[in-house]
N, C-alpha and C positions, 0 to 999 in steps of 0.2 A: 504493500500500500504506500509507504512512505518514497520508494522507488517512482512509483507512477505518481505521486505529488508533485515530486522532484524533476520528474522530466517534464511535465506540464507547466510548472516554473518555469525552467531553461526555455521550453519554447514559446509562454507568453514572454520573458526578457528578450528572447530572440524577434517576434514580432514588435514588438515595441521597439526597438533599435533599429529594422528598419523602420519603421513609421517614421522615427525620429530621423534619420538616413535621408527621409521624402521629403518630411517638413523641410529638411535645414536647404535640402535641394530646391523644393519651390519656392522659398524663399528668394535663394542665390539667383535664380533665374526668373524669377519676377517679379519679386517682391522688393528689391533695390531697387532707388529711384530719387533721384537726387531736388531740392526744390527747385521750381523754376525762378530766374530772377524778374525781380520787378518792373516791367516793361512801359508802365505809365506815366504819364506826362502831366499837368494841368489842364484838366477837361476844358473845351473848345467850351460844350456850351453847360448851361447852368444844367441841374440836376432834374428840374423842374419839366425840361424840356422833352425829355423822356417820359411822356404821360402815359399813364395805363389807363387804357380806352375800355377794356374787359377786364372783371373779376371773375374766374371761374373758381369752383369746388373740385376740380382736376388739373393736374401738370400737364400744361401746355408742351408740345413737340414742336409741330415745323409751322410755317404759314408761307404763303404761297399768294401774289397778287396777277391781276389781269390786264393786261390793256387799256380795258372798259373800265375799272378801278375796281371789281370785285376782291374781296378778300377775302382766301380759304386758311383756313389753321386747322389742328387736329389736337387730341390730346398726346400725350408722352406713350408710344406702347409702353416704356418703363414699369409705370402706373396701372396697367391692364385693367384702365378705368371701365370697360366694359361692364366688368362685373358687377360692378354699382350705378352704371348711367347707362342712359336708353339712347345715346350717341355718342361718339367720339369724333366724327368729323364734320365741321362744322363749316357756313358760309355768317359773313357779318353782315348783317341785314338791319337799316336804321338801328344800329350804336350793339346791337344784339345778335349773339350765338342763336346760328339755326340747323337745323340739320341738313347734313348735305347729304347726296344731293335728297335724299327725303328721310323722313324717320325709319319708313319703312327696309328701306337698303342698309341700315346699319347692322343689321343682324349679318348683313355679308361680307362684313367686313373682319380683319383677324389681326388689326393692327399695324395702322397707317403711319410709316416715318417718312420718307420723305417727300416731298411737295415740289411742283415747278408748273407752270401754265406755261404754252409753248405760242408760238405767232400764229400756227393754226384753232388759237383760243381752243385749246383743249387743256384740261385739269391733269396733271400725271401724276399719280403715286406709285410706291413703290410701298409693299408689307413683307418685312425678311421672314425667313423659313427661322431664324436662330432663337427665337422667341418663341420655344414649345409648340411651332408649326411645322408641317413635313416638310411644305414648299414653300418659297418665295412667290412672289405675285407683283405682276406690272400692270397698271389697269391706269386707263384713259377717261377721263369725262367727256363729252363733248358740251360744252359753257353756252352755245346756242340752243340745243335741247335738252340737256343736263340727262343724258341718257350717257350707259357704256359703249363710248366708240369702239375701245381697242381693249385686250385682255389675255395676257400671257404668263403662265406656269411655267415656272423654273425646277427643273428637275433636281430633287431631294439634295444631290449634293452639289449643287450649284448656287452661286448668286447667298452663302446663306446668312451672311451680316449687311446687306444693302443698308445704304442710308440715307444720301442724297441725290440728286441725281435732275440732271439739266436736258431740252433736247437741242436738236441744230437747228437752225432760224429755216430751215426746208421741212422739218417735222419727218425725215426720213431717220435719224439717228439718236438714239438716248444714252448718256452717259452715267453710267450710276459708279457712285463710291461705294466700294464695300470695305467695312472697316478690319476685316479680321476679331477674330478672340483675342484683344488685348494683345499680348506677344505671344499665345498660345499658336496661334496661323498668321500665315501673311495677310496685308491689307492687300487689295489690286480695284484696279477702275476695269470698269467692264463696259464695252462696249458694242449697243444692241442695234441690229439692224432690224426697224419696225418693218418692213417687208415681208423677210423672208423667219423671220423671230429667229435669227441666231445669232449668236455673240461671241466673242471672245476677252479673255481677260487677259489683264497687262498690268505692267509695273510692279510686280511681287519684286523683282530682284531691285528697287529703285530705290535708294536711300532715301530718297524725297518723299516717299508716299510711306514711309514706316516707323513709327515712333520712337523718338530717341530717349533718353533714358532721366527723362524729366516727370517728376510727382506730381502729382496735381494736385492744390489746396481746396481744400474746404470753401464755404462764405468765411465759418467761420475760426480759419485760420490753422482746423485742422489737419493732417494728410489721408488722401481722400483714398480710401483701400477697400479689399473682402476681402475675405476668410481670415476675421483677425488679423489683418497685417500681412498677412503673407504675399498679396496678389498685389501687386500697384496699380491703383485705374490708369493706364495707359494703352492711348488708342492710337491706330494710326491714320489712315487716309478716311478723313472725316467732309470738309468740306469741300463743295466745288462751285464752280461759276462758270460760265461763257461769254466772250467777248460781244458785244452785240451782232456784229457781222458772221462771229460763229468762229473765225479763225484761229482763237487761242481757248485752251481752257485751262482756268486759273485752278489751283488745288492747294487745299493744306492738311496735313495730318493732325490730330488734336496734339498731341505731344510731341511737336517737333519747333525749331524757333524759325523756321524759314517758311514762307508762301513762294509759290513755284507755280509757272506757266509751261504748257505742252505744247505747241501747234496740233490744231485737230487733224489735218491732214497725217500729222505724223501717226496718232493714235489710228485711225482707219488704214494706215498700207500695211498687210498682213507680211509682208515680204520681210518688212525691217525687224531683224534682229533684235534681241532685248537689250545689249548694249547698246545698239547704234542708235533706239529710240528713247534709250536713258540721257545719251549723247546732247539730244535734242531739246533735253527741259531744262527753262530757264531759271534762275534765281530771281524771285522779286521785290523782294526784301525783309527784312526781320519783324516779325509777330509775339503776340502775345499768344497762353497756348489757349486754344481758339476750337470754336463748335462752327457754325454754320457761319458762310463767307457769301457777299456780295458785291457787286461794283456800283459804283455811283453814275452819276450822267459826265461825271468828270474822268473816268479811267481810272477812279483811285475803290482800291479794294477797302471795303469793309468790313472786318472780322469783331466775330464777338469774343469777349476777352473771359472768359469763364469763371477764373478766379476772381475777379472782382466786380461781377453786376455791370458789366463796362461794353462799349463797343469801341475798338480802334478802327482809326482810318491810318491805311499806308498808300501813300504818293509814290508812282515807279520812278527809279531816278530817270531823268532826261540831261542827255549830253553824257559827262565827264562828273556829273551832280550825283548826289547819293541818295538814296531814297529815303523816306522822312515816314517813320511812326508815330502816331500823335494818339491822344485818347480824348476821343470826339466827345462822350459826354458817361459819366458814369451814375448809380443810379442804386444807393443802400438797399433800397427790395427787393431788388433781383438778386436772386442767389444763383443760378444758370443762365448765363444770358447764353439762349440756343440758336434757332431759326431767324435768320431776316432775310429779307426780302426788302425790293423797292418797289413802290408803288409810282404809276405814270406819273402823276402830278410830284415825282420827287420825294414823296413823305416816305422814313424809314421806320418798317415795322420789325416789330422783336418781338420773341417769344419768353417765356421764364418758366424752364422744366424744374427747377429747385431741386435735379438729382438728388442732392447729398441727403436733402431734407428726408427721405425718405427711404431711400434704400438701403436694406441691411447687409449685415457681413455676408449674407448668403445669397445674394442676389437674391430672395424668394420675393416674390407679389407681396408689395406693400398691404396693410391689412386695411380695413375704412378710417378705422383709431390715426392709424400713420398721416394717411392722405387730410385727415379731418386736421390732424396739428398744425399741422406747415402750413396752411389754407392761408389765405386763395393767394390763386394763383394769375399771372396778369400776363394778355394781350397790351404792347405797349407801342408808342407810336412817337414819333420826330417829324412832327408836321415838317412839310418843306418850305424851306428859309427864302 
């Protein structure tokens, strides 16, 4: 008897030594993560100026404007506000969340992240597979009948961190950011030919598009981790943009200090090697670490600054000049400044998903108690100056 205690010992000590073996490994390899430095300036404009136009009872995701000046947003899949609310994506309709495109279609939904309206006035989203779903999903609104133009399934092991994602000013090409697991997989852009529905991915091997080894903070001041510290939120190819005429797309990874330009022609020639089209992305200058990216009516990129409720604006340099990071205007109640967008008449919308607020060490679906604390949560707006 004392024999088989004793080996039962040895090999619970033996399991626990590797456990411990694992931890100190996941750690080592993803759990290091160094702070980012301080990248802000004296806010351009007052604090004020950043008005929250919506208060909702769920964490906001993306938002998405039109032509016409419609404005779409959604809730955070984060939040898998579903379970508690009878929509998650919404149109703003006199000052007010309505359901897009009806009450009735929300049950068809499985968790809308990113947003983009395209020149052929169609709504795109994009729902990853990586959120407890099998498959990804592309689906089209069309904005003159608010009916499903377009609708494509990604097969199970495809496509399965999608986030944002821009189309080409011909409405024939859609580019989607897929962020990877943290450092677990690579980030890559993926790009889909609406046509024929098939794609290809690019830039796994690309310094540019993969998170560099920067922690991300809290609102408030903490560092922002799962699994008890072992994991660093760190993400890589998060936001993207397109040039208006289509020819460059802008991109930046959340935890990386640089934003970077592709020529789109380069991403569509299947010929060019993954070198040769790493060759091809530009540098365009130094960020803060940053969720969802925009360009203004002036060529200057707009990123939101995550760590501090803040949006920057970065000028490309011109000439022999350097490029110029400023912090447009920052804003104490936002705890995630995520999605923006511009709206025609100039006005900058933001979103405020308040991640930290609620997410725990285990990734698991925040409870109603959770989302009920942090509350509310705000649509916010920069009238145009």
């Amino acid at each position: 008897m004392k024999l088989w205690i004793k080996r039962i010992g040895l090999a619970l000590a033996g399991l626990l030594a590797l456990l411990g073996i694992a931890l100190v490994w996941l750690y080592a390899a993803h759990g290091r993560a160094l702070p980012y430095p301080d990248t802000r300036t004296p806010p351009l404009l007052p604090s004020a100026a950043l008005e929250r136009v919506v208060a909702l009872d769920f964490p906001l995701g993306n938002v998405a404007a039109a032509p016409s000046g419609r404005v779409f947003f959604n809730t955070h899949p984060f939040a898998q506000a579903q379970r508690f609310s009878p929509a998650t994506l919404f149109e703003l309709k006199d000052g007010k969340p309505e359901p897009y495109p009806s009450l009735a279609h929300q049950a068809k939904l499985q968790g809308v992240f990113g947003m983009t309206v395209d020149q052929q006035n169609r709504l795109w989203v994009i729902e990853p597979r990586g959120l407890d779903h099998k498959r990804s999903r592309l689906t089209a609104f069309d904005l003159n009948t608010n009916q499903v133009a377009f609708e494509h399934w990604f097969a199970p092991d495809e496509a399965q961190f999608v986030q944002d994602l821009r189309v080409s000013p011909d409405g024939t090409t859609v580019f989607i950011a897929d962020t990877g697991l943290f450092r677990f997989t690579k980030a890559s852009l993926i790009v889909f030919d609406v046509a024929s529905k098939s794609h290809h991915s690019l830039l796994q091997t690309a310094p540019s598009a993969q998170p560099q080894n920067w922690m991300t903070q809290r609102f408030d001041g903490k560092p922002h981790t799962l699994g008890f510290g072992l994991v660093a939120f760190v993400v890589g190819l998060d936001g993207i943009e397109l040039s208006k005429d289509g020819a460059w797309l802008y991109f930046a990874a959340m935890n990386h200090d640089s934003a970077f330009r592709v020529p789109t022609t380069a991403l569509k020639d299947k010929s060019l090697s993954a070198a040769a089209l790493n060759a091809k992305i530009e540098r365009v200058g130094p960020k803060p670490l940053s969720d969802g990216i925009t360009l203004d009516a002036q060529g200057r990129l707009l990123l939101t600054d995550i760590e501090h409720g803040a949006i920057a604006r970065l000028t490309p340099a011109v000439g022999t000049g350097a490029a110029k990071l400023e912090t447009l205007v920052a804003n104490p109640s936002v705890r995630w400044s995520d999605g923006i967008t511009l709206g025609p008449d100039g006005s900058i919308w933001l979103t405020d998903s308040a991640i930290p607020a609620y997410i725990d060490q285990l990734a698991m679906p925040p409870t109603r108690e959770a989302l009920r604390s942090a509350a509310p949560y705000g649509l916010y707006r920069i009238k145009a100056q």
